[in-house]
Backbone as a chain_set.jsonl record, in Angstrom:
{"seq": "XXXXXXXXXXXXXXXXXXXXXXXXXXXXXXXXXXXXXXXXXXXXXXXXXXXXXXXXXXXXXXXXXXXXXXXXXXXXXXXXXXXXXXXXXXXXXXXXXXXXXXXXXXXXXXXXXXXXXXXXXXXXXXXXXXXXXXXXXXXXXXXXXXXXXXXXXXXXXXXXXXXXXXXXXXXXXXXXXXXXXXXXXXXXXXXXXXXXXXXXXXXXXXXXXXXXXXXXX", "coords": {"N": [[-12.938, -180.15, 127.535], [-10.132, -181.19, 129.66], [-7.754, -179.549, 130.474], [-4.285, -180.525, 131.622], [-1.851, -179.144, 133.831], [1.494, -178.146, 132.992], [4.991, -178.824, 134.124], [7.568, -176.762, 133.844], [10.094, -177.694, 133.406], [8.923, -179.722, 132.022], [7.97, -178.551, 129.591], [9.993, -177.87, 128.214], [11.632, -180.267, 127.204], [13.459, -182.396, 126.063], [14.226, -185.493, 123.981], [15.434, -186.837, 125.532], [14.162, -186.77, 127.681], [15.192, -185.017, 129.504], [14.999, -181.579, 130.413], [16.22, -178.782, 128.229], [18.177, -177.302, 129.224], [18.854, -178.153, 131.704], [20.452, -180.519, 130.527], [22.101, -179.234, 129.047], [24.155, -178.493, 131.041], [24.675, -180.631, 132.036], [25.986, -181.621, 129.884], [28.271, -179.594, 129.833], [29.243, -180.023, 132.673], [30.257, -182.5, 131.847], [32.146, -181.808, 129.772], [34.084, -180.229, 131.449], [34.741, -182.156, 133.555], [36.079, -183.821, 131.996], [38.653, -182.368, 131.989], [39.291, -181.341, 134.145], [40.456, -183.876, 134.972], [42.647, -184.57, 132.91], [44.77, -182.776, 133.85], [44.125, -183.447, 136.893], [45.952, -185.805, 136.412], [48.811, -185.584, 135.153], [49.532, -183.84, 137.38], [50.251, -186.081, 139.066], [51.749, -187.03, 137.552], [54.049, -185.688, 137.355], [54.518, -184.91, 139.969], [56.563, -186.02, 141.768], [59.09, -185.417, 140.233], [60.557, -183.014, 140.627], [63.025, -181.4, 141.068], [64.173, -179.602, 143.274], [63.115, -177.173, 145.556], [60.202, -177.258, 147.76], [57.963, -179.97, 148.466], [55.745, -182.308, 148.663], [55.576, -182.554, 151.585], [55.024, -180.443, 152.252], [52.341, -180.065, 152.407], [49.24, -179.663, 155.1], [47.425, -181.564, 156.159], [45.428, -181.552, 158.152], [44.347, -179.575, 158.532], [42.917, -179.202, 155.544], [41.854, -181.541, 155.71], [39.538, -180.574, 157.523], [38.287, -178.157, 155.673], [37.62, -179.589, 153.563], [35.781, -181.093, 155.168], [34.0, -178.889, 155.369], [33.273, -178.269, 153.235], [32.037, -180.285, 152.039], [29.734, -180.3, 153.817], [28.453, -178.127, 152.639], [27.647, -179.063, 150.261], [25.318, -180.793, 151.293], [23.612, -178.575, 152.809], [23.056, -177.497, 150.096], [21.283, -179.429, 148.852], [18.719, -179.266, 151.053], [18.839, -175.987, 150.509], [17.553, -176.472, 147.67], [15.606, -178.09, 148.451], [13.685, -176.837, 149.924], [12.665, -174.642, 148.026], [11.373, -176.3, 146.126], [9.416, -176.725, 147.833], [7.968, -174.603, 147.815], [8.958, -172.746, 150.291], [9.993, -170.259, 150.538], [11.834, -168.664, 152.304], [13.144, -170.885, 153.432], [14.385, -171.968, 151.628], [16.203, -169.638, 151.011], [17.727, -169.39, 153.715], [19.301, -171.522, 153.421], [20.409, -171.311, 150.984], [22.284, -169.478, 151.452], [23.847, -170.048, 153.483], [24.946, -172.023, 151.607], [26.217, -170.987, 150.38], [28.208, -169.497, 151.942], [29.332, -170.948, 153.025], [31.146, -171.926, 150.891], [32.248, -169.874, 151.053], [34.286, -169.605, 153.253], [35.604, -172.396, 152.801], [37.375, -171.298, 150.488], [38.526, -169.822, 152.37], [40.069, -170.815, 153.541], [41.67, -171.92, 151.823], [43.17, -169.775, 150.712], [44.445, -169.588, 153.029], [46.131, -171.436, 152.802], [47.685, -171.443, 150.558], [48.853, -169.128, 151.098], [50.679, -169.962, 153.17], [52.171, -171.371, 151.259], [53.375, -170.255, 149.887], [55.308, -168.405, 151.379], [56.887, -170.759, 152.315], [58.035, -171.129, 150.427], [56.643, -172.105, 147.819], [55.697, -171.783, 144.993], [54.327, -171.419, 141.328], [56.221, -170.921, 139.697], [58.482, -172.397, 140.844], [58.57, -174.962, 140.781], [57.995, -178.568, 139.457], [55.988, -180.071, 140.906], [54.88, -177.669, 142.051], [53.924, -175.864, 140.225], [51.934, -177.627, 138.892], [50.442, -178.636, 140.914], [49.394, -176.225, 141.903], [48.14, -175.029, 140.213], [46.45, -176.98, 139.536], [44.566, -176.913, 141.47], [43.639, -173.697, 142.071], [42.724, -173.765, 139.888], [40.246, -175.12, 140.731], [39.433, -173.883, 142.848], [38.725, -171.414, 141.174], [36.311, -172.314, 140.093], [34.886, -172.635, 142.613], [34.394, -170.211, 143.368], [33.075, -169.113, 141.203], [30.934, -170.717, 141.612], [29.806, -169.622, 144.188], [28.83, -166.943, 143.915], [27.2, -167.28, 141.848], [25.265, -168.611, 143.753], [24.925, -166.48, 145.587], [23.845, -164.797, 143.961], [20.989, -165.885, 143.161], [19.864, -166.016, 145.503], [19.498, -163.324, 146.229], [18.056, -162.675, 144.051], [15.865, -163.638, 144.679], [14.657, -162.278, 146.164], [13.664, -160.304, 144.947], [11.547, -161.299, 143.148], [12.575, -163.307, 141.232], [13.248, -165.513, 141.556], [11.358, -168.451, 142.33], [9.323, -170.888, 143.477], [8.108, -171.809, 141.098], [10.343, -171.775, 139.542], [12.203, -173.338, 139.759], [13.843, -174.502, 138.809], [15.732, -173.472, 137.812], [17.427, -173.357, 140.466], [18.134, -175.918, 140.987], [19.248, -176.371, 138.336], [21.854, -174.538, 139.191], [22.3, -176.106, 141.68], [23.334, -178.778, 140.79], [25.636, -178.043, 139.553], [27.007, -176.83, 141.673], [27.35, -179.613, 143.435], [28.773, -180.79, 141.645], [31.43, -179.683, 141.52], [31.935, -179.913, 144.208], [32.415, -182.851, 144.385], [34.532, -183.025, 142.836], [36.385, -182.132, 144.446], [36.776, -183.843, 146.189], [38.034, -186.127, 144.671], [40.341, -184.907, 144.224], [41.364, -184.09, 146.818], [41.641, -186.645, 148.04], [43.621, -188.294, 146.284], [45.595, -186.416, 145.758], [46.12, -185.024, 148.189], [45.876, -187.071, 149.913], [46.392, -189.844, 149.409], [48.683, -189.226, 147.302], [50.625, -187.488, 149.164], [51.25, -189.214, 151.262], [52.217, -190.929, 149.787], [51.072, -193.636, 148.816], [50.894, -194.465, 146.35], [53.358, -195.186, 145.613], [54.661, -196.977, 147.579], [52.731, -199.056, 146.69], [53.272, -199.664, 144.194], [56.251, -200.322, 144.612], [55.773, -202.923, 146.2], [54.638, -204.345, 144.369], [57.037, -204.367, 142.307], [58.286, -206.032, 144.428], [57.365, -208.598, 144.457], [57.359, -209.122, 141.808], [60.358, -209.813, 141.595], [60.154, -212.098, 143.305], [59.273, -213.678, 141.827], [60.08, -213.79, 139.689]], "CA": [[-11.721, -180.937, 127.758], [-9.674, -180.718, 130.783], [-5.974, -179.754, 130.457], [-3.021, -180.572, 132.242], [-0.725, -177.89, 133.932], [2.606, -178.973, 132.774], [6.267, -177.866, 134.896], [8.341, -175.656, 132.899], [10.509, -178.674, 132.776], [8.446, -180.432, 130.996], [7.425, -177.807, 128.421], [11.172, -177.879, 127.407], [11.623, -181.209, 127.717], [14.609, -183.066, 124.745], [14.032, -186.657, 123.495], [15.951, -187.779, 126.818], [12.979, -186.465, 128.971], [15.178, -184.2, 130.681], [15.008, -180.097, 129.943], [16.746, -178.86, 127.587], [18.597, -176.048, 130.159], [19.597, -179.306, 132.798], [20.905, -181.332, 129.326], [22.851, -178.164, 128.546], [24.761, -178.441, 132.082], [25.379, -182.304, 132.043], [27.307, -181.986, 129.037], [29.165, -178.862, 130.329], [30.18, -180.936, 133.16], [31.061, -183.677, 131.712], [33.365, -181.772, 129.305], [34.881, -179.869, 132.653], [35.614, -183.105, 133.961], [37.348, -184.16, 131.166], [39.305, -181.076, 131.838], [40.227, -181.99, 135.321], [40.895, -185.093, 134.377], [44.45, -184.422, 132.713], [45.166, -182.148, 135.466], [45.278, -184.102, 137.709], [46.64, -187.049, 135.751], [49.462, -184.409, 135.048], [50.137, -183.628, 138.835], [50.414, -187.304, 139.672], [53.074, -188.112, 136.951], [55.342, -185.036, 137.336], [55.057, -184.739, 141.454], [57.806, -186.6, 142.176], [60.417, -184.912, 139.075], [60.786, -181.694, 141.439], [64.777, -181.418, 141.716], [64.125, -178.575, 143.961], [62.163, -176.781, 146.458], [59.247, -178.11, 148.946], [57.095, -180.672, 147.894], [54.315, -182.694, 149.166], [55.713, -182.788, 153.079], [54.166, -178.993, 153.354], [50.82, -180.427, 152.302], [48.539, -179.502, 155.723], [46.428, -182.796, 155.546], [44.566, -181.615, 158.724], [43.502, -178.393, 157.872], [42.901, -179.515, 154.295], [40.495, -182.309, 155.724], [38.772, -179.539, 157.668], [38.018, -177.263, 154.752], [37.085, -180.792, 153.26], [34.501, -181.332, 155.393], [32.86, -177.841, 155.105], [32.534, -178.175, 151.732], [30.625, -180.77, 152.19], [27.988, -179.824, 154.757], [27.677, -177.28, 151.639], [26.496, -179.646, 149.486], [23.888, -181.013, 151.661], [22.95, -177.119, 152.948], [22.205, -177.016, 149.1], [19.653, -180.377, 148.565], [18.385, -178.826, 151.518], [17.838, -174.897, 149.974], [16.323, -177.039, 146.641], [13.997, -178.676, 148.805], [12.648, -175.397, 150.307], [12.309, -174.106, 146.648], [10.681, -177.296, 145.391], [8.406, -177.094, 148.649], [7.642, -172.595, 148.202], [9.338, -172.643, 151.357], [11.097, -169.074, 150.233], [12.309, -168.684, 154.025], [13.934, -172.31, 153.771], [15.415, -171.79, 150.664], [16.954, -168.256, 151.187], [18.424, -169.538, 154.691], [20.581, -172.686, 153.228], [21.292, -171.09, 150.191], [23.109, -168.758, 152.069], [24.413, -171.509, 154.145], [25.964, -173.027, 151.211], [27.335, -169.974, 149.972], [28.966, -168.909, 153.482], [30.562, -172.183, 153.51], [31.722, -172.472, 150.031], [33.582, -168.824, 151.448], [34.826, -170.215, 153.997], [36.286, -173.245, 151.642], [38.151, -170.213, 149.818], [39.311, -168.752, 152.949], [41.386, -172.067, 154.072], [42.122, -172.56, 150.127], [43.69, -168.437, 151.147], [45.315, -168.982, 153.789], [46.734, -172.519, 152.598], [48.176, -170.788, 149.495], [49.736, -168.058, 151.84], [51.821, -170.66, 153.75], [52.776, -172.309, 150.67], [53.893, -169.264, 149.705], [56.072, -168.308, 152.807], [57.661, -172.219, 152.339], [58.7, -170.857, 148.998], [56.653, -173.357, 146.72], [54.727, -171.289, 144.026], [53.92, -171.89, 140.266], [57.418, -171.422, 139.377], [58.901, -173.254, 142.17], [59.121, -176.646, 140.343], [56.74, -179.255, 138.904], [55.144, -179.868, 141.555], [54.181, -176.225, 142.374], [52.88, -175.337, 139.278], [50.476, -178.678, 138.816], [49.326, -178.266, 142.093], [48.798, -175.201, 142.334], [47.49, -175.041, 138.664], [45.233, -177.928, 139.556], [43.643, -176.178, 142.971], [43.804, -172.668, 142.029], [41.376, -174.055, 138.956], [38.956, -175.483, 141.37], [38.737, -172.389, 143.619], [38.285, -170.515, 140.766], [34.931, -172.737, 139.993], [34.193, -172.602, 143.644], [34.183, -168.602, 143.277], [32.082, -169.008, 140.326], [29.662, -171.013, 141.947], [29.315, -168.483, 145.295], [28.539, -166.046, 142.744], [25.577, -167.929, 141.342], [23.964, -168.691, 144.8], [24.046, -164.963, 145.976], [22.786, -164.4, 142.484], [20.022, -166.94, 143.419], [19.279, -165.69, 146.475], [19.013, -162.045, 145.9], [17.203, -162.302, 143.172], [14.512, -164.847, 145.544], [13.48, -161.02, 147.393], [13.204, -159.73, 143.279], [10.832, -162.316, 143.259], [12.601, -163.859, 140.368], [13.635, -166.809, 141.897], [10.128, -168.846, 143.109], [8.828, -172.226, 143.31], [8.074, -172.077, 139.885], [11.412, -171.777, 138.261], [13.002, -174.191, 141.107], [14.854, -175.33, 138.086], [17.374, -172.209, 138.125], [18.055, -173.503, 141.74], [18.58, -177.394, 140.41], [20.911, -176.661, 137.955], [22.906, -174.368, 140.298], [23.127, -177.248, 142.428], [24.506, -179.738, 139.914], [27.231, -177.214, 139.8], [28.117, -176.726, 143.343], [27.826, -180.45, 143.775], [29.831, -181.341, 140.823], [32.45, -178.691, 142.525], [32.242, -181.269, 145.513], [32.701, -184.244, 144.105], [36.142, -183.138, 142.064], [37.46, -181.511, 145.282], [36.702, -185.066, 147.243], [38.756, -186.627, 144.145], [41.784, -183.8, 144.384], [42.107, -184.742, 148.163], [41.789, -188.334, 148.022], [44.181, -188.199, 145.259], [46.634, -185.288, 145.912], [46.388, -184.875, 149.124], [45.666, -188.458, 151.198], [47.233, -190.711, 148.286], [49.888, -188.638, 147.102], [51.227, -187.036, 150.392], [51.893, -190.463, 151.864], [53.234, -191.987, 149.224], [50.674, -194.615, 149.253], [51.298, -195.198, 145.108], [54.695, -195.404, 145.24], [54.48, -198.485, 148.203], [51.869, -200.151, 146.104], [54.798, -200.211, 143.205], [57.363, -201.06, 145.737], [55.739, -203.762, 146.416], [54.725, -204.773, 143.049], [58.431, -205.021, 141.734], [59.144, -206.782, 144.81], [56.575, -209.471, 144.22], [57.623, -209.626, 140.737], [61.394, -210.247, 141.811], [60.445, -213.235, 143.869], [58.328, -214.533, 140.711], [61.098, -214.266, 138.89]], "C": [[-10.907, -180.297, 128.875], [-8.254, -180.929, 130.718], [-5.092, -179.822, 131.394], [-2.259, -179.542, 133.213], [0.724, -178.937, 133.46], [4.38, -177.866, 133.237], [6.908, -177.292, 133.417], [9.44, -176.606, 132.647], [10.184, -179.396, 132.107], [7.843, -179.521, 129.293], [8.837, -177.496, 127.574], [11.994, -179.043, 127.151], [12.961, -181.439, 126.228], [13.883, -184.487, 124.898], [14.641, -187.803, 124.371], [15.52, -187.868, 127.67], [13.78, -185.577, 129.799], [15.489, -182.487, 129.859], [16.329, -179.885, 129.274], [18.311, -177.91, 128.336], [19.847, -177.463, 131.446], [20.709, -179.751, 131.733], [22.027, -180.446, 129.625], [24.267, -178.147, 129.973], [25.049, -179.627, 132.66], [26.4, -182.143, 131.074], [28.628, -180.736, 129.09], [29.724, -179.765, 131.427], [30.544, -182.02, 133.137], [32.244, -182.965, 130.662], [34.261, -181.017, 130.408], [34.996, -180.994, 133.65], [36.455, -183.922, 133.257], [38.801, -183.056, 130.975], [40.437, -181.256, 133.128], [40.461, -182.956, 135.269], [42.449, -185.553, 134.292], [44.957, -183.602, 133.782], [46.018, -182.676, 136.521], [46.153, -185.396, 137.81], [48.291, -186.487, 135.51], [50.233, -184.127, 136.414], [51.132, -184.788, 139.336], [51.64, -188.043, 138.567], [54.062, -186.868, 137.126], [54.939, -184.215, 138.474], [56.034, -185.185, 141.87], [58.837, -186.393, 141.213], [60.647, -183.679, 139.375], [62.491, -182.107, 141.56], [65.234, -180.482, 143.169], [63.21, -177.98, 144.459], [61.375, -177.999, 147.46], [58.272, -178.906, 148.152], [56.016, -181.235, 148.578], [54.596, -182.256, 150.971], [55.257, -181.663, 153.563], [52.687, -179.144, 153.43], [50.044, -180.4, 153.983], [47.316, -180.67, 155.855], [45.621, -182.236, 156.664], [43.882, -180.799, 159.063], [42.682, -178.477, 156.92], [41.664, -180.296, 154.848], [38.961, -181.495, 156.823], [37.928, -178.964, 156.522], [37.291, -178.238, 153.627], [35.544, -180.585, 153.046], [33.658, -180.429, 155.218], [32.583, -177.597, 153.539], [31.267, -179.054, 151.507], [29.465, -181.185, 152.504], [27.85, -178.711, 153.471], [26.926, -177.795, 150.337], [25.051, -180.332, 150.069], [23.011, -179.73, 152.122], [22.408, -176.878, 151.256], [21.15, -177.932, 148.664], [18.846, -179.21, 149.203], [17.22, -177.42, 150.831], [17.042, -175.963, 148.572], [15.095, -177.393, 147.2], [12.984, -177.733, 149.196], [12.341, -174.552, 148.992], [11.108, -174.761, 146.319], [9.489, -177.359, 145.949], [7.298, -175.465, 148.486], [7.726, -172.398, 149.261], [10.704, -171.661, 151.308], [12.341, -168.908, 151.683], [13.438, -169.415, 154.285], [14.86, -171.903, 153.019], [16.617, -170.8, 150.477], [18.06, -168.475, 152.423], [19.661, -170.792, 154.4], [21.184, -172.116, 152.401], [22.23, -170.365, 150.041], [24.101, -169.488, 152.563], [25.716, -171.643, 153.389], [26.679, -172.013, 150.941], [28.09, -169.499, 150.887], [29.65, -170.171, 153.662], [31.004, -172.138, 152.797], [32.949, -170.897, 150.516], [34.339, -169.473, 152.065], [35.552, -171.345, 153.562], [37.524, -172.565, 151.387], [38.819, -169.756, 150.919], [40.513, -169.669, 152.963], [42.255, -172.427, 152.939], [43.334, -171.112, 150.579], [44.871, -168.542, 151.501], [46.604, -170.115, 153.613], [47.845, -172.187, 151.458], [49.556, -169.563, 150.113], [51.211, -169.162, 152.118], [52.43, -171.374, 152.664], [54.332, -171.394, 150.21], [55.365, -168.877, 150.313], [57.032, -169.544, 152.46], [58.164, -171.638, 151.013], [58.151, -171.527, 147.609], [55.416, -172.046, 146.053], [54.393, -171.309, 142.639], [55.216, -171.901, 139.683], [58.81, -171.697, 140.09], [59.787, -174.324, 141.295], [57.71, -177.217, 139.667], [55.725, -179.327, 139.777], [54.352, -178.613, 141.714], [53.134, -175.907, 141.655], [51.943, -176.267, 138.686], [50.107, -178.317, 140.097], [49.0, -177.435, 142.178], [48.182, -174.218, 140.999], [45.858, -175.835, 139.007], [43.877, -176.726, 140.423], [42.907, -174.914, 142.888], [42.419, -172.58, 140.869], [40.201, -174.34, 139.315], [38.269, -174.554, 142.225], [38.354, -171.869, 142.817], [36.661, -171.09, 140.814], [34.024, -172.788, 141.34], [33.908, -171.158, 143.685], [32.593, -168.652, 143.03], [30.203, -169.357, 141.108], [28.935, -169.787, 143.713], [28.75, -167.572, 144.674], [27.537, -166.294, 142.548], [24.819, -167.973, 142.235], [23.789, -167.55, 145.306], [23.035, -163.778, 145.271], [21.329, -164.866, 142.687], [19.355, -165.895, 144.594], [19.024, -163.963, 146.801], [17.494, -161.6, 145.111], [15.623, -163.037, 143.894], [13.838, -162.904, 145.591], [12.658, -159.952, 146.235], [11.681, -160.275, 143.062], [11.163, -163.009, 141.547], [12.809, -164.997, 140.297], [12.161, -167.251, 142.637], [9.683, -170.288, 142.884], [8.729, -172.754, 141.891], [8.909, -172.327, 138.56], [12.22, -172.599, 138.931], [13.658, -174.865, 140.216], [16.197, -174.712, 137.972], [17.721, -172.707, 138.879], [18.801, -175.387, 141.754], [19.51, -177.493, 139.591], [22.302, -175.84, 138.352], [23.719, -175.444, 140.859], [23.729, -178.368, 142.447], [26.011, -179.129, 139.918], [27.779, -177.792, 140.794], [27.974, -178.344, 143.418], [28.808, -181.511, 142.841], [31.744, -180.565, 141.349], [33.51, -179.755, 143.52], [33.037, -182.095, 145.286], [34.003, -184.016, 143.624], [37.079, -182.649, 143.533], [37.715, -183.24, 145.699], [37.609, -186.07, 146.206], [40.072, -185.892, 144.357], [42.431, -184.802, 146.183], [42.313, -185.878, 148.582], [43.379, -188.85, 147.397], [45.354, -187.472, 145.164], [47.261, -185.503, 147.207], [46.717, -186.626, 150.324], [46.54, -189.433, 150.355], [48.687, -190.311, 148.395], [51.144, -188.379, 148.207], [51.856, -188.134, 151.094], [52.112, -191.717, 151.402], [52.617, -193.444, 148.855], [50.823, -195.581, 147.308], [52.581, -195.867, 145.157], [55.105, -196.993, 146.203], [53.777, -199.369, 147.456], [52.985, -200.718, 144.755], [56.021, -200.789, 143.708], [56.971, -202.691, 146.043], [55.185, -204.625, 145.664], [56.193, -205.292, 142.13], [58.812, -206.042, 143.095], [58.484, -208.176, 144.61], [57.337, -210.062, 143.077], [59.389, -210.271, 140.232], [61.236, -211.329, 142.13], [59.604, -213.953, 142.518], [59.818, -214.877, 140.363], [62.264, -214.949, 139.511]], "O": [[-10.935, -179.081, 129.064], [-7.635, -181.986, 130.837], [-5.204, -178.887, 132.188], [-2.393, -178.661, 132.363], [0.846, -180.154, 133.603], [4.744, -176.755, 132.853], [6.607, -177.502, 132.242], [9.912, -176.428, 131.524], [11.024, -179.941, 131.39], [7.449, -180.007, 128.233], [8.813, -176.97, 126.462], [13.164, -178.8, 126.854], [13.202, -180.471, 125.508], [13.058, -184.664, 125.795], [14.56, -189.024, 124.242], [15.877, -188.624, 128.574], [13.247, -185.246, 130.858], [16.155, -182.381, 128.829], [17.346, -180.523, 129.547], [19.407, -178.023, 127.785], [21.039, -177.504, 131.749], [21.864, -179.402, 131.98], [22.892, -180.832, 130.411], [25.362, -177.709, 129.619], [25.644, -179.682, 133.737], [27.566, -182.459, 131.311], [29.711, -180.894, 128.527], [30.769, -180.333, 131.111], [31.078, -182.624, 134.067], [33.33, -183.545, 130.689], [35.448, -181.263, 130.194], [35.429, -180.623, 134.741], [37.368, -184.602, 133.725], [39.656, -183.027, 130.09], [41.666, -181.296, 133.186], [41.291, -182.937, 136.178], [43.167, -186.3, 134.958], [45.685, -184.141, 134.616], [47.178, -182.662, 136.933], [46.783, -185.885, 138.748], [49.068, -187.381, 135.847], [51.46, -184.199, 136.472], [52.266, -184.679, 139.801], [52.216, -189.126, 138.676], [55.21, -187.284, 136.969], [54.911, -182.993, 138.322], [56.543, -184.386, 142.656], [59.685, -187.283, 141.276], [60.996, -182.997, 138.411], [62.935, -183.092, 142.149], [66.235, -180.606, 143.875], [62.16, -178.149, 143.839], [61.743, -179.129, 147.783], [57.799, -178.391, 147.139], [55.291, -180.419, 149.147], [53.702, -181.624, 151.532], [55.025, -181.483, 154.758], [51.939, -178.576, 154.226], [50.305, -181.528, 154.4], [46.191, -180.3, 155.519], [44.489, -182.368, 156.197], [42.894, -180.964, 159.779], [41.596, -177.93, 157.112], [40.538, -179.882, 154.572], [37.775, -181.825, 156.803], [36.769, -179.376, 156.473], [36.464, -177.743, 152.86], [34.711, -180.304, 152.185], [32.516, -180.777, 154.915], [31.802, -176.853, 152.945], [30.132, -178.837, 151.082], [28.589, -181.906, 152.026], [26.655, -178.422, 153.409], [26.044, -177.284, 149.647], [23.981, -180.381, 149.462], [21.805, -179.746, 151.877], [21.433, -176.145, 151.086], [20.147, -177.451, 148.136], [18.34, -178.327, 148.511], [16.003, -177.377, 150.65], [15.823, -176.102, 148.679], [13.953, -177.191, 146.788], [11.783, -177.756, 148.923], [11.565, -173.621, 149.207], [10.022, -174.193, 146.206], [8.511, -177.781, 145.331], [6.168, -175.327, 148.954], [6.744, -171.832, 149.741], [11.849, -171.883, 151.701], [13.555, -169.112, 151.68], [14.411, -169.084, 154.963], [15.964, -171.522, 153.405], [17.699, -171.055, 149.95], [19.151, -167.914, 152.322], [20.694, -170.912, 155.058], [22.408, -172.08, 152.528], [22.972, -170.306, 149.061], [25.207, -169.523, 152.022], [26.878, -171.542, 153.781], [27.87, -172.063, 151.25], [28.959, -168.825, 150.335], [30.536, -170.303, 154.506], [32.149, -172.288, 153.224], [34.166, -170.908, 150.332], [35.229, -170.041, 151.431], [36.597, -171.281, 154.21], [38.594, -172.964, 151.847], [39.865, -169.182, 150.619], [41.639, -169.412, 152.537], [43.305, -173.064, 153.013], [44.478, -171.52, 150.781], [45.923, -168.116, 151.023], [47.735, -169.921, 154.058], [48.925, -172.769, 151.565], [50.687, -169.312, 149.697], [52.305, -169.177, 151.552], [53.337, -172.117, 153.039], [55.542, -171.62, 150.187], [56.409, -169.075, 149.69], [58.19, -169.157, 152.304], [59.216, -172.24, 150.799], [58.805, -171.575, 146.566], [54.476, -171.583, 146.699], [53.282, -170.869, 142.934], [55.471, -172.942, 139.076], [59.924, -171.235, 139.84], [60.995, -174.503, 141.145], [56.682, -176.585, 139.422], [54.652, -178.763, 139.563], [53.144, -178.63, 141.476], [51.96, -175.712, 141.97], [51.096, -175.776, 137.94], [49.221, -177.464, 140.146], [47.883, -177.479, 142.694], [47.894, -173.022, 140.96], [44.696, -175.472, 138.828], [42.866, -176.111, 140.082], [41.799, -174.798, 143.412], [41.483, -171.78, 140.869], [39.191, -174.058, 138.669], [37.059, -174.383, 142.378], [37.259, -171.427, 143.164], [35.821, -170.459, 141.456], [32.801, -172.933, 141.322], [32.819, -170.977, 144.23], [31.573, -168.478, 143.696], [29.103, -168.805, 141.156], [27.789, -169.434, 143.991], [27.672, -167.406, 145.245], [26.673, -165.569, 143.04], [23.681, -167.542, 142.047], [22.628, -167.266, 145.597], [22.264, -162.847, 145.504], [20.462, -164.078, 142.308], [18.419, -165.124, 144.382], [18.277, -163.609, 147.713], [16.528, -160.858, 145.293], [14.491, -162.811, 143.467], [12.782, -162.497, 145.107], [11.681, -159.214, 146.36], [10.762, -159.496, 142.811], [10.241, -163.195, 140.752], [12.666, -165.652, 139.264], [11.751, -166.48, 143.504], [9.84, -170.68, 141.727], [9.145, -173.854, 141.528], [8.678, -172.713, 137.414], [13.348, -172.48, 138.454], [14.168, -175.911, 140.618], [17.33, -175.193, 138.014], [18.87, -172.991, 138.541], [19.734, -175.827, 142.426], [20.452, -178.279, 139.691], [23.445, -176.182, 138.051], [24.909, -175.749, 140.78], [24.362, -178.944, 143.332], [27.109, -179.613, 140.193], [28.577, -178.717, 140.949], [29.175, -178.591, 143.527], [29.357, -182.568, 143.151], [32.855, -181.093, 141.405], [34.676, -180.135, 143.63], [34.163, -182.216, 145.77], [34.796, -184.882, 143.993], [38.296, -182.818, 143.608], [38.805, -183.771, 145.489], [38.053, -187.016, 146.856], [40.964, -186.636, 144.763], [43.309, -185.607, 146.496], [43.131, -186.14, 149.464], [44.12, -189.639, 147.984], [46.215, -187.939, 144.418], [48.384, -185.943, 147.449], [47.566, -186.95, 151.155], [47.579, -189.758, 150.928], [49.577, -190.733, 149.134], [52.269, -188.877, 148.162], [53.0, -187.976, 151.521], [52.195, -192.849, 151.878], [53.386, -194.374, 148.613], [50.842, -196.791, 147.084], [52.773, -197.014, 144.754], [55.696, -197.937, 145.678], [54.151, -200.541, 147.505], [53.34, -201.868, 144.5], [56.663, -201.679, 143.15], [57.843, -203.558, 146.098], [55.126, -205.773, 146.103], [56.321, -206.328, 141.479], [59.665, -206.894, 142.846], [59.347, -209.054, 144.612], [57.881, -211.165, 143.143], [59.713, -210.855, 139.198], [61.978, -212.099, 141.52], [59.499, -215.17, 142.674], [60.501, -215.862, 140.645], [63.177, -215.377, 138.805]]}, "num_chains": 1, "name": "protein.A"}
């Protein structure tokens, strides 16, 4: 009889077909997005009940959409290292997954230096409402952006160990659910905080909701 080889994902497989290790890191981030969730539900109802200090008008929108975008050339620098995993293209994999991790620094530095100037303007956690949701919210997401730099130099160290190899290319898959779950909440924060918020674009859409509902009436 002639057997099979079967991936190491499949030899741990759950009743949903997907490993039991991936499973385990879907339902972690889905309860850490129920986390950011209130957050920044939280920000967005007590940003505008500041009596005092600086508020959104120090927001940097064009720095901010800088530091944006390099986050997320770091999520495609990480498909990328997966694919050189998935392919035993150690070389490939070792050179993005660096990549992503040298960008997700770089993320942190602008997150740094953005924090500095807020600083300097006087707005800091006990500033006002604003301060301390925003900078509650943000300060939460860098930390997980830390976390995850952490993991890929972990990753990629351990590649020259030879513990990291084609064969376990699942360590490097659910890394990169991370870092691109990371992504995706920043690209909600700035949509949301920053591009929304900053210019007011709720508060016109209500403006012009009561005024609608004046001429109804």
């Amino acid at each position: 009889m002639q057997y099979l080889a079967r991936s190491p994902e499949a030899e741990h497989a759950t009743t949903t077909g997907l490993n039991n290790r991936k499973l385990l890191m879907w339902a972690f981030l889905g309860s850490d997005a129920m986390f950011f969730g209130p957050l920044i539900a939280t920000h967005l109802i007590y940003r505008t009940e500041s009596l005092q200090g600086p508020i959104e008008e120090i927001l940097n929108i064009p720095v901010t959409t800088i530091s944006t975008f390099v986050l997320l050339m770091s999520s495609l620098a990480m498909v990328l290292a997966l694919a050189g995993i998935q392919q035993g293209k150690m070389g490939t994999f070792r050179f993005w997954t660096a990549m992503t991790a040298l960008l997700g620094m770089v993320f942190i530095g602008f997150q740094m230096v953005e924090f500095t100037e807020f600083a300097k303007h006087g707005l800091t956690p006990r500033t006002n409402l604003f301060g301390s949701t925003f900078l509650t919210l943000t300060g939460f997401h860098g930390a997980h952006v830390t976390v995850g730099i952490i993991w890929l130099w972990s990753l990629f160290f351990a590649s020259f160990r030879g513990k990291v190899k084609q064969e376990n290319s699942l360590d490097v898959e659910i890394a990169g659910l991370y870092w691109h779950f990371v992504d995706i909440v920043w690209i909600v924060i700035f949509g949301v905080i920053y591009l929304v918020g900053a210019f007011g674009v709720e508060d016109r859409v209500l403006e012009g909701a009561h005024a609608l509902a004046g001429l109804g009436g």
